[in-house]
C-alpha positions in Angstrom: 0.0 0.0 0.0 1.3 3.5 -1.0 2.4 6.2 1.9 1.5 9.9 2.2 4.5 12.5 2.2 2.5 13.8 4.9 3.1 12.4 8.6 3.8 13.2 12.4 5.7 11.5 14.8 6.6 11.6 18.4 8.4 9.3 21.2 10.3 10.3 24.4 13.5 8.7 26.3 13.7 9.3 30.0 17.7 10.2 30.3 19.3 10.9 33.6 18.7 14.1 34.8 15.2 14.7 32.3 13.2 13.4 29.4 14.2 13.6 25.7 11.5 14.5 23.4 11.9 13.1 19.7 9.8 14.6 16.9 9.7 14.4 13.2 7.0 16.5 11.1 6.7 15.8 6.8 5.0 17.3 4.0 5.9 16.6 0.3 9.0 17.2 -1.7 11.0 16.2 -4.7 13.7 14.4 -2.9 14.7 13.7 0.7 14.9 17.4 2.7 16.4 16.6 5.9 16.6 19.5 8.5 17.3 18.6 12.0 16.0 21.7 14.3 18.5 20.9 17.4 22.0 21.8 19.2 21.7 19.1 21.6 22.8 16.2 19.0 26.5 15.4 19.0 28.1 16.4 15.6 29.5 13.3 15.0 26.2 11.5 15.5 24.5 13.7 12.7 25.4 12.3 9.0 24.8 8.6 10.3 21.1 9.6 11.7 19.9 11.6 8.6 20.9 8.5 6.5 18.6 6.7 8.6 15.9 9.5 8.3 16.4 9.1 4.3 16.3 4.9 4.3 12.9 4.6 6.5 11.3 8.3 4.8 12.6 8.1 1.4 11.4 11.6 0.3 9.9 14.7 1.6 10.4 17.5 3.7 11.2 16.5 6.9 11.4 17.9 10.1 13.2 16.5 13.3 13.3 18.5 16.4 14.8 17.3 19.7 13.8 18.8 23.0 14.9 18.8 26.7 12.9 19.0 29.4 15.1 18.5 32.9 13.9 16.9 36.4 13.3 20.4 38.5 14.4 18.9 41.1 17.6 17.8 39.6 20.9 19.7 39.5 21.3 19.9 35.9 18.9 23.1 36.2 21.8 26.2 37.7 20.8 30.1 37.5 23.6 32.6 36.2 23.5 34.9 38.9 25.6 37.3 37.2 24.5 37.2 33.8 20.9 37.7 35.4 22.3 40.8 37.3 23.8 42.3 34.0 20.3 42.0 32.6 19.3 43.5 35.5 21.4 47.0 35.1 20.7 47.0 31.9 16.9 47.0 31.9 17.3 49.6 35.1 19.2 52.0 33.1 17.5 51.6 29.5 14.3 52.3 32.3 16.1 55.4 33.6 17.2 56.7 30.2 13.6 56.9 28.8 11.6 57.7 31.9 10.1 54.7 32.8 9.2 53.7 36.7 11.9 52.0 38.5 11.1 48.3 38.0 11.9 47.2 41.2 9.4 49.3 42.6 6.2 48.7 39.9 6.6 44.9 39.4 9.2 43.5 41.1 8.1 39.5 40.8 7.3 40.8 37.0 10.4 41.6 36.6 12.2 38.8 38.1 10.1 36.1 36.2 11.4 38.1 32.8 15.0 37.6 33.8 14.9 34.2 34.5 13.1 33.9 30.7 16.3 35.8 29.2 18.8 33.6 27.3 21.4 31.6 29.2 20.1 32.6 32.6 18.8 29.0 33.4 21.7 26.9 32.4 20.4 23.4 31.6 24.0 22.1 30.5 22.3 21.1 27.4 25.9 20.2 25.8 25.7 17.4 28.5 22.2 16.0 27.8 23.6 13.3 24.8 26.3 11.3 26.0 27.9 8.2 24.3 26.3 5.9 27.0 22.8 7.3 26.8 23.0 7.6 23.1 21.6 4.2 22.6 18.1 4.8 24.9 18.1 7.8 22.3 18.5 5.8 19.5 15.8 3.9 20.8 13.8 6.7 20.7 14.4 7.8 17.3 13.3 4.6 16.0 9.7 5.1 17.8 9.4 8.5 16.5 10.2 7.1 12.6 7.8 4.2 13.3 5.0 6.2 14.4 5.5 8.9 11.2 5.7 5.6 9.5 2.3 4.8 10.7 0.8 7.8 10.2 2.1 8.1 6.1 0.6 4.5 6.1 -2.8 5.9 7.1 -2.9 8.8 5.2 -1.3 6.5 1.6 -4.9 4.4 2.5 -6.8 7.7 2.1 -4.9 9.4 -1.2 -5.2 5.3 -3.0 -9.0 5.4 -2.2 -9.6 8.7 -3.8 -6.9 8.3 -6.3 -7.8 5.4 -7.7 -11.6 6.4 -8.0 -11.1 9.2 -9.5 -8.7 7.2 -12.3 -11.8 4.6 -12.7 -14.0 7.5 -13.4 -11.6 9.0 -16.3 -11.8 5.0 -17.7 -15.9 5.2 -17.2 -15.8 8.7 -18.8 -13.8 7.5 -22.2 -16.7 4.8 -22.4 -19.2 7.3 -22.8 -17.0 9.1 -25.3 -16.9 6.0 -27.1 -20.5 6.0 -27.1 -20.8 9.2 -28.9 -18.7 8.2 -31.7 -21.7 7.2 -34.0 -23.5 10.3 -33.5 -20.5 12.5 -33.9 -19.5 11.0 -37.2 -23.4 11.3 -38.4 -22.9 15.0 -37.3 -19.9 15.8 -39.1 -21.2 14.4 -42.3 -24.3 16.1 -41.9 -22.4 19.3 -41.4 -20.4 18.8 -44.6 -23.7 17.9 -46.3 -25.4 21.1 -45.5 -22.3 23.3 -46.1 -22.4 21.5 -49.6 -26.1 22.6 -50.2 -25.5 26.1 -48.9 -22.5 26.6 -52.0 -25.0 25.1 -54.2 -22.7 22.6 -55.3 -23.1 19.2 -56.0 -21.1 16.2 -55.4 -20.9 12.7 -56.5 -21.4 10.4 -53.7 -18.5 8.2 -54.4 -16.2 11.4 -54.0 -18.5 12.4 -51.0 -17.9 9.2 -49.1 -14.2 9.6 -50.2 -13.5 13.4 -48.6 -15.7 12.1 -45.4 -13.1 9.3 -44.7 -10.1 11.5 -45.5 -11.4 13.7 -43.1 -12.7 11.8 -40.3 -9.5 10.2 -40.3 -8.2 14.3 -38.8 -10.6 13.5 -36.5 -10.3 10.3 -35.2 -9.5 9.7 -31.7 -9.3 5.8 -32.0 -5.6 6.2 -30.9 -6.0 8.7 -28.0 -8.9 6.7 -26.4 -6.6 3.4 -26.5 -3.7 5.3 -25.2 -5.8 7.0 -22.6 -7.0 3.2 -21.4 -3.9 2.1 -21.3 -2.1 5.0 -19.4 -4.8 4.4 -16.8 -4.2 0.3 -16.1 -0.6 1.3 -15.9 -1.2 3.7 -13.4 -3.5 1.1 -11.5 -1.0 -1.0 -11.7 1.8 1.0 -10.3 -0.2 2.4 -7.3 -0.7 -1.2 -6.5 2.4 -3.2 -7.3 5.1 -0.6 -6.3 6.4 0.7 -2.9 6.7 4.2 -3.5 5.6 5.1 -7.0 4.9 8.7 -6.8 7.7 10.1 -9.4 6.7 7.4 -11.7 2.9 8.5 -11.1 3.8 12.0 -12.3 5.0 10.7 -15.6 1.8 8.6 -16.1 -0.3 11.4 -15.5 2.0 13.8 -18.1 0.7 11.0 -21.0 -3.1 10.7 -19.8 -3.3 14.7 -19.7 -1.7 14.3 -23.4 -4.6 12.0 -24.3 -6.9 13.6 -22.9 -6.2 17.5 -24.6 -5.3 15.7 -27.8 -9.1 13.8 -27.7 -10.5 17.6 -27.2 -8.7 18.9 -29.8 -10.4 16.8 -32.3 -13.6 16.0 -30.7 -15.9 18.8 -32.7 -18.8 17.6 -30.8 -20.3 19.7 -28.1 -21.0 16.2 -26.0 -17.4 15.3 -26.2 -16.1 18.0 -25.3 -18.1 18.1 -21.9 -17.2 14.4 -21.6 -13.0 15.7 -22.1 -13.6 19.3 -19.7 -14.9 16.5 -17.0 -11.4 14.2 -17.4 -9.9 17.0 -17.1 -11.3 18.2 -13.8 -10.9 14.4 -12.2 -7.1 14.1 -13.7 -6.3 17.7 -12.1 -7.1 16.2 -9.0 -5.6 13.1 -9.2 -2.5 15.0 -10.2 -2.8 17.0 -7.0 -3.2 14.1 -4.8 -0.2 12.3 -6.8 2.1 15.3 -5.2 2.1 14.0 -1.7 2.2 10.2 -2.5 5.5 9.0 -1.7 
């Protein structure tokens, strides 16, 4: 069963001294995007874990984001008293230079909750959180967070084959009716040259008649575009069903039936075939927009 581009996935590791939050967001793209939102992973551990990102996701734009959340009661938590007092000054004098109240007297607890929020006043030694012997209860982790995405692709693929797929069999049930209308539109074109013979007053032998209808319906003819057309769509069947990720190939696939379909327009010259051809047309740009986020 095909997978969505689209997917969300989370897992946690409980590490000494807090809790490790994995994460990994995707929405379509061309190849494999890779962009790991984080300082706490070790540099060395980097290329090795976004060539496992690309072997279990295979494309799209993909998200990971590690966070750290430390045990308050722990002591991995310290407050920089002295970067906290340079804030301090600061903010007191920026408060003196443009007239503002002194903020120790308007809103002192205000005031101290905003220092503590200022960068690098609660040291979390985050450069300490991933160590070699944690690393593989982080690993661990990783691999529940790309299962779960996993998952969730495999429930959204479900979804896009459904519609897909019915949309494809609708084109098919469309070009049947086309068919359909083949009699009548080949009746009408020869009625059409038949009254644009009578309006020049001209007459013509019937022999000749029949000879100029064939060379001319054979402009016409859409014999070709409608066996194309049937056969672009059981490839594409095919290929949703048969192959693991076939959504580059799918884009090619529906390149030809959009071919098939403009070219059977082109020479329908019948008001009922065209309608048939504007309604393809409407299901395949859907089907093309679904195709974008099948992986």
């Amino acid at each position: 069963m095909i997978q969505s581009m689209t997917g969300y996935g989370k897992a946690e590791a409980l590490l000494e001294g807090g809790k490790l939050t994995v994460e990994f967001r995707s929405v379509n793209g061309k190849n494999a995007e890779i962009s790991i939102k984080t300082s706490l992973l070790p540099k060395d551990k980097e290329m090795p874990l976004r060539r496992r990102i690309a072997d279990r996701l295979q494309r799209g734009t993909i998200d990971m984001f590690l966070t750290w959340e430390a045990n308050i009661s722990g002591s991995s938590k310290t407050v920089n008293r002295a970067l906290a007092l340079d804030y301090y000054r600061q903010i007191s004098a920026l408060a003196q230079e443009v007239g503002a109240p002194d903020p120790r007297e308007s809103e002192p607890n205000y005031l101290l909750a905003t220092l503590l929020r200022m960068p690098d006043v609660i040291d979390a030694a985050k450069r300490d959180v991933i160590t070699e012997d944690n690393w593989p209860l982080v690993e661990k982790a990783i691999d529940r967070a790309l299962d779960a995405i996993c998952d969730y692709r495999a429930r959204e693929g479900e979804a896009l084959y459904k519609d897909v797929t019915s949309r494809v069999k609708g084109i098919m049930a469309l070009e049947d009716e086309v068919e359909a209308l083949e009699g009548e539109r080949i009746e009408a074109v020869r009625s059409r040259l038949r009254k644009a013979l009578e309006e020049l007053e001209q007459k013509c032998e019937a022999e000749r008649f029949e000879q100029e209808m064939v060379f001319y319906l054979e402009k016409l003819d859409i014999n070709e575009e409608k066996v194309r057309l049937r056969q672009h769509c059981r490839y594409f069947m095919d290929t949703i069903a048969s192959e693991a990720y076939p959504g580059k190939k799918l884009g090619f696939i529906i390149q030809e039936m959009g071919r098939e379909i403009n070219t059977t327009g082109s020479k329908a010259n019948h008001a009922g075939i065209q309608k048939l051809v504007v309604r393809m047309k409407d299901e395949l740009e859907k089907v093309r927009e679904q195709s974008l986020n099948i992986l």
